[in-house]
C-alpha positions in Angstrom: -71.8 87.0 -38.1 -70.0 89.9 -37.1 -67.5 91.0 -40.1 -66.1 93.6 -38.3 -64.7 90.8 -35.9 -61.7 90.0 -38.6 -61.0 86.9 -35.6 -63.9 84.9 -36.5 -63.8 85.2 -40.1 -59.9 84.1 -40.1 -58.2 83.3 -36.7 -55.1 83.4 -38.3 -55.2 87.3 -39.1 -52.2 88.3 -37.9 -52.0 92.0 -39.0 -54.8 94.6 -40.7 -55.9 97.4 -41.4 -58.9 99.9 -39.8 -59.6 103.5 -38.5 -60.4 104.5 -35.0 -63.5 105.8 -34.1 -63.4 106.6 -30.9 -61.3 106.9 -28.7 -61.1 108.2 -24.8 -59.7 108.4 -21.2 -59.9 105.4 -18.8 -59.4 107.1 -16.0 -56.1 104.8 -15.0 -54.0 106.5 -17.5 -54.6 104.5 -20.8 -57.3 104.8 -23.2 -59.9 103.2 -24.7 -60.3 103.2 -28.7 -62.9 101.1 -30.5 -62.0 100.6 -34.1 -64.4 100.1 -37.4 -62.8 96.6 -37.7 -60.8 94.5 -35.6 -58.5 91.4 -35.3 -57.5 91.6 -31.6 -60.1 88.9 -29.7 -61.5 90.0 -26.3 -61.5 88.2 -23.2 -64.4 85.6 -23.0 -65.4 82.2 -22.7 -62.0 81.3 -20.7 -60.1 82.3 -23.5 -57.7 85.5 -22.5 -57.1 88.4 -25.0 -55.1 89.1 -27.9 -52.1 91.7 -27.4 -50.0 94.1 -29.2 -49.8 97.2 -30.9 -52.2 99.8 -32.5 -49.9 102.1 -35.0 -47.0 101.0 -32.5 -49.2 102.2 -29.5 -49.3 98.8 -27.1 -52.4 97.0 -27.0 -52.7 96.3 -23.2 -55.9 94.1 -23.4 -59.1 94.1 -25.1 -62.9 93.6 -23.5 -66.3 93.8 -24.9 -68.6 96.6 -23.8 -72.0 96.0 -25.3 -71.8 94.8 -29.0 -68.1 96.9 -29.2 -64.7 95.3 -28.6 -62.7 98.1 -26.4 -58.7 98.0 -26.9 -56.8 99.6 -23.8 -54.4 101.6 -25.6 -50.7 103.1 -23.4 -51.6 106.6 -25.4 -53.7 108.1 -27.1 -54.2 108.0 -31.0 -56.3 110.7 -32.6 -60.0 109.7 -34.1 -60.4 109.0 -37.8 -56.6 107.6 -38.2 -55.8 105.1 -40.8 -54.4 102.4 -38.0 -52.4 99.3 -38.7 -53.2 96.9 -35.6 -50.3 94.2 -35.2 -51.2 91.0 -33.1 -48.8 89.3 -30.7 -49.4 85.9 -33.2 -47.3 84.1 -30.5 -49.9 84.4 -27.7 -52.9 83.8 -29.9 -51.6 80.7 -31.6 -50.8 79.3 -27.9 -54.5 80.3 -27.0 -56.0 78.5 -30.2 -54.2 75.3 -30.1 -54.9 75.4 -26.2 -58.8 76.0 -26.5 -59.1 73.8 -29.5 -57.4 71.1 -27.5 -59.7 71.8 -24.5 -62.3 71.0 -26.3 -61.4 67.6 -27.9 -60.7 66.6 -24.1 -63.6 68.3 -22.9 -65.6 66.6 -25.9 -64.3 63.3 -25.3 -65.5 63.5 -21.4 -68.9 64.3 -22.3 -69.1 61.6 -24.8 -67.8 58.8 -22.4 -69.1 59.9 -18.9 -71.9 62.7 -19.9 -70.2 65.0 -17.6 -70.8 68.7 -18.1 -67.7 71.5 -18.7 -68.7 73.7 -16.0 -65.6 76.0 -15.8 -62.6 76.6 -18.2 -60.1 79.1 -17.7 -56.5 79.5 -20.0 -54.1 81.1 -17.4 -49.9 81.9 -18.3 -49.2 78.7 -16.7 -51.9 75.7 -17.4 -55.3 75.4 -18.3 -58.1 73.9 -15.8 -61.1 72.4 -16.7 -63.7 71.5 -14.2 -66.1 68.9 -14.7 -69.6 67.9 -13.0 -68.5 64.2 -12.3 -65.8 62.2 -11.1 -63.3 60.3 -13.3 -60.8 57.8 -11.8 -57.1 58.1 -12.4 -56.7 55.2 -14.2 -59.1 56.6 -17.3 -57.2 59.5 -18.1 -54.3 57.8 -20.0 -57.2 56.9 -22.0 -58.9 59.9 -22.2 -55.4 61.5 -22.9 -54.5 59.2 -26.1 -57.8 59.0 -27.7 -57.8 62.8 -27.8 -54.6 63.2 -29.1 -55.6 60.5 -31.7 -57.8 62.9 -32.6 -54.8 65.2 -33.0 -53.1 62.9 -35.3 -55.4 62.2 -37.3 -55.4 65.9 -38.7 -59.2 66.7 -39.3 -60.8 69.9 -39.5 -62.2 71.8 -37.1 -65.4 73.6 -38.1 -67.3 76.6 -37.2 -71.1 76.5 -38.4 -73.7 78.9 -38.2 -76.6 76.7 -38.0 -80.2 78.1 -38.4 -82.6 78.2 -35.5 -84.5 75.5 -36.6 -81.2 73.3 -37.3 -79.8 74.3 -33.6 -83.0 73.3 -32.6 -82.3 69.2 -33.4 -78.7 69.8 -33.2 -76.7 67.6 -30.4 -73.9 70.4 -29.1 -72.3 71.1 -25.3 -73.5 74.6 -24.2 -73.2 76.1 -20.9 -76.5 77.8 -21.6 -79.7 78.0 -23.8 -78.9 79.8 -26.8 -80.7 81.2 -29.5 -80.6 83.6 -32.5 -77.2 83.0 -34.7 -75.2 80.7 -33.1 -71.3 79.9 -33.3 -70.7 76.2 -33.1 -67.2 74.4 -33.1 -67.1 70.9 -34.4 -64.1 68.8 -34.2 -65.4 65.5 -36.2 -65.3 62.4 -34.2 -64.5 65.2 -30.7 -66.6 67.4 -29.9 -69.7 69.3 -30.9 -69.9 73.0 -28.9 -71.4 76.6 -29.0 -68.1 78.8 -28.9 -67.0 82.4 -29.2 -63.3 81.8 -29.1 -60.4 80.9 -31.6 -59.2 77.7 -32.7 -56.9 76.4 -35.2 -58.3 74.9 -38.9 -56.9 71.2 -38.8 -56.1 69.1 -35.1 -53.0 68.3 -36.1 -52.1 72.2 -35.2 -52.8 71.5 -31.6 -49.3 69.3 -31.8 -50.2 67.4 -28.8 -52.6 67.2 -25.7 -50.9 66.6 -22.0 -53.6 66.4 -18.8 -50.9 67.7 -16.0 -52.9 66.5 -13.1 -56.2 66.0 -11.7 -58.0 67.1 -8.0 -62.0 66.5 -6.5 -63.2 70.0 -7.2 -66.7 71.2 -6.0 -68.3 67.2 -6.7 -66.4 66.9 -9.7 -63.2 67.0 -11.0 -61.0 69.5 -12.2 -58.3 68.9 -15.0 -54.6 70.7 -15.7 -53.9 70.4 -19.2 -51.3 72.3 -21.9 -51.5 71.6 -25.4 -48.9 72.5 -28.7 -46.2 75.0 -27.5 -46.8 75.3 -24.3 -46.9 71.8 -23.9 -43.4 71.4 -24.8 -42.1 74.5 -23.1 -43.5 72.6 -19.8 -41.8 69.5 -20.6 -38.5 71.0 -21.1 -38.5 72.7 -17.9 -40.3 69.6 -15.8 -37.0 67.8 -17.7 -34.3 70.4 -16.5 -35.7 69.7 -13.1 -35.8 66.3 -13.4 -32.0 66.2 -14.5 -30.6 68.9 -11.8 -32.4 66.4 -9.2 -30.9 63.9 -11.0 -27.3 65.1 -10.5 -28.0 66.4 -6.9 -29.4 62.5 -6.3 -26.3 61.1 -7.9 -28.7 59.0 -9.4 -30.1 58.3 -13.5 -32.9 60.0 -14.8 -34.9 56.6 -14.6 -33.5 56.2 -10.9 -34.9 59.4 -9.8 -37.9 58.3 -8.0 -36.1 55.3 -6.3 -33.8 57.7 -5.4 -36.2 60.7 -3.6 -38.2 57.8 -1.7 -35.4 56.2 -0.2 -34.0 59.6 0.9 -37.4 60.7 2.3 -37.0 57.4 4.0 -33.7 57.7 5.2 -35.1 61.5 6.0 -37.9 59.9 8.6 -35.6 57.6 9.9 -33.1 60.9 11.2 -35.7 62.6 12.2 -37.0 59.7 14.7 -33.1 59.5 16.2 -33.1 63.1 16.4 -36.1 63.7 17.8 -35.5 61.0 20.6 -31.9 62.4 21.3 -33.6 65.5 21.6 -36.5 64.5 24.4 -33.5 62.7 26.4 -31.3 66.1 26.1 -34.6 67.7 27.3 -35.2 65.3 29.7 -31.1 65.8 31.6 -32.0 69.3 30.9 -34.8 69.2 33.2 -33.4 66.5 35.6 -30.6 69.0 36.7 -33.2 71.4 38.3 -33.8 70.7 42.5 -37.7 70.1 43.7 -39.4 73.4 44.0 -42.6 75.0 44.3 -41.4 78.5 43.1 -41.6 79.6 39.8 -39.0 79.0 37.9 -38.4 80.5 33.8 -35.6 78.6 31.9 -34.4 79.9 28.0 -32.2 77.6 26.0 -31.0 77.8 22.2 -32.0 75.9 19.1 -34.9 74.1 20.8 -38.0 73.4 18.8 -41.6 74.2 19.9 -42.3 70.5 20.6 -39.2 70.0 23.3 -39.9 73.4 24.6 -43.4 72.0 25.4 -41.5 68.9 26.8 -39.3 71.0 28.5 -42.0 72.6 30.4 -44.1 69.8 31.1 -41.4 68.0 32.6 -40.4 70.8 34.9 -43.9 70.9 36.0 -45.0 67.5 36.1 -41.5 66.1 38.0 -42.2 69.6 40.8 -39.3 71.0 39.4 -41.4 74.0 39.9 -44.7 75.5 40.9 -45.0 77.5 37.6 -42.8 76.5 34.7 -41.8 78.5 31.9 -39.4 77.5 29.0 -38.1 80.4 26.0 -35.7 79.5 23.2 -35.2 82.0 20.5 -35.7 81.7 16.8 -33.0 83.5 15.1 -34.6 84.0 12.0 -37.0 86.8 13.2 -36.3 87.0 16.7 -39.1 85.7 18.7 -38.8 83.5 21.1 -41.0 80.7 21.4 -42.8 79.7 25.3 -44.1 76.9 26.8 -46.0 77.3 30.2 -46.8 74.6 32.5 -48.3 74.7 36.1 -51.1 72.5 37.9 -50.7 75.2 40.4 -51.6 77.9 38.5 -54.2 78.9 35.6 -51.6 79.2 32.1 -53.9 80.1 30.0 -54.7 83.2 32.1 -50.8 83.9 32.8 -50.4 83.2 28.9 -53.0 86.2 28.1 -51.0 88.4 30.7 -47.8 87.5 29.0 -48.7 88.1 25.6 -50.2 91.7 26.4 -47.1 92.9 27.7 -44.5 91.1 25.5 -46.1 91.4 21.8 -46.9 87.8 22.7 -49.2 85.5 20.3 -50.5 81.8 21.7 -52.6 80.3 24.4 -53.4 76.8 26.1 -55.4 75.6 28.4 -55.2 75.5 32.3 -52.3 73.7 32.6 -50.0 74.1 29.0 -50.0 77.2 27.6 -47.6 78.2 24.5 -47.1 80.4 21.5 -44.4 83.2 20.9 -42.6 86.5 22.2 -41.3 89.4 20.1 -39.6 91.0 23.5 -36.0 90.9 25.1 -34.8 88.4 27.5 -34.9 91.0 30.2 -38.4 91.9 29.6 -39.5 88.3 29.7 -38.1 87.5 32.9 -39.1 90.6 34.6 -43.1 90.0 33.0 -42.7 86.6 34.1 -41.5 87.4 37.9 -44.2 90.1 38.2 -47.1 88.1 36.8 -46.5 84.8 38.8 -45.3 87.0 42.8 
């Protein structure tokens, strides 16, 4: 082991003492001092680095470059100070309760269903777990209180150092074959795993263990989970959402979802009336137009894509005109959105025409042809007069 990696020997350093040994330019405007000891963890095995300050000097983030640990400094500090490193003890406590509880979960998945952990990653607002197998929704309430069983029941959490002939006959998750001195995390009754990261001494730290949701990722599944703080910090927020949609529903906490299906309900149901109001408005609309086999361009307000297609077609379709054209504008950036109809006529080649000289986007086939206009009113209807003479 390492001792100059003051992480592994205690994850719960949260200050110490060391001198700088190097330190140099990035290139980007901050530098880049290694130190004779360190507390601040590096970014690997999903698990994100340790922040804060150097002598006061911001500790930006913190990789591994060989066998050193590299801390990105804002400034410079001179080589061969006496440094005091501070870490930011909230964001490492919320990374060790999250990765221990990722691997109690992860543990638990292997021992039931012998799927593999094939990608973890802690981000700032879950963490996802990917799996090599597929787990039905109904097991992960199980899945979910077994682990945090494991939670309540407080055990430790180890970290051996086995010998090469004990890793040899040792049972343990790995993402690869390891040899030499390996690190291996036991939570008794969990999870058996090689890990570089920080975790906290006892399960009962982790506080609790939420799965957030669960998609088909890449033949397997991939989990959303938060454990401890962050955990609860999620809750509170998903809970002050809950309650303002509560009050905007006019309906109980417990009413809620009652309440959102029978207005997405009552939201379908409008939006049937409205749409069938609106292909009969299209329809008078189109019905006040003579019989004609001249072209014939039409712009109306507040008309969506679909009845502008209807529009057209029916102007079209009932001779209203040879070649049919319908623009409405949309007042949020301007354009104007087209139909074209004609079975006179070839649209998608008057579409192509169209769109080169009005900043046009869309196409169709022979007969319907639609998309949108970033040009003036005037410019359309003289393109459109030109292009069909």
């Amino acid at each position: 082991m390492d001792k100059s990696r003051l992480y592994y020997q205690t994850p719960y350093v949260k200050s110490f003492m060391c001198t700088v040994e190097h330190c140099e330019e990035s290139g980007k405007g901050t530098w880049l001092v290694i130190l004779n000891q360190t507390g601040f963890y590096p970014e690997g095995g999903g698990q994100p680095y340790d922040t804060g300050t150097l002598n006061g000097i911001p500790v930006l983030s913190v990789h591994e470059r060989g066998e050193k640990v590299i801390h990105e400094l804002a400034q410079p500090i001179e080589e061969g100070t006496l440094a005091e490193g501070i870490i930011d003890w909230q964001r490492r406590y919320d990374n060790m309760q999250l990765h221990t509880g990722e691997h109690i979960l992860s543990g638990l998945v292997h021992r039931h269903f012998g799927y593999d952990n094939v990608g973890f990653h802690m981000g700032t607002e879950e963490v996802t777990v990917d799996f090599n197998g597929v787990i039905e929704p109904e097991d992960l309430d199980r899945l979910e209180d077994e682990a945090n069983q494991l939670v309540y029941a407080n055990v430790p959490v180890k970290v051996l150092y086995p010998t090469e002939e004990e890793l040899r006959t040792m049972e343990y998750r790995s993402k690869k074959e390891l040899s030499g001195l390996v690190r291996i995390v036991e939570v008794p009754g969990g999870d058996v795993c090689a890990c570089c990261g920080t975790h906290v001494e006892n399960t009962g730290e982790v506080g609790i263990i939420k799965i957030r949701s669960m998609i088909h990722y890449k033949g397997g599944v991939r989990l959303s989970m938060l454990c401890g703080r962050r955990a609860l910090l999620d809750y509170r927020d998903r809970l002050k959402d809950e309650i303002r949609i509560s009050n905007l529903l006019s309906a109980k906490l417990i009413q809620v979802p009652d309440a959102v299906e029978k207005l997405k309900n009552d939201c379908q149901d409008r939006d049937f009336l409205i749409g069938k109001l609106g292909s009969s408005l299209v329809a008078l609309k189109a019905g006040q137009f003579p019989e004609s086999t001249d072209p014939l361009i039409v712009f109306e307000e507040d008309l969506t894509p679909v009845q502008v297609r209807q529009y057209a077609t029916l102007l079209y379709e009932e001779n209203r005109a040879g070649v049919a054209a319908v623009c409405s504008r949309n007042d949020r950036d301007g354009e104007y959105h087209y139909a074209l109809g004609s079975s006179r006529m070839d649209m998608r080649a008057l579409s192509k025409a169209l769109n080169s000289r009005l900043s046009g986007r869309g196409g169709g086939s022979s007969l319907m042809a639609q998309g949108t206009f970033r040009a003036g009113r005037e410019a359309i209807e003289a393109a459109f007069r030109e292009e069909t003479e």
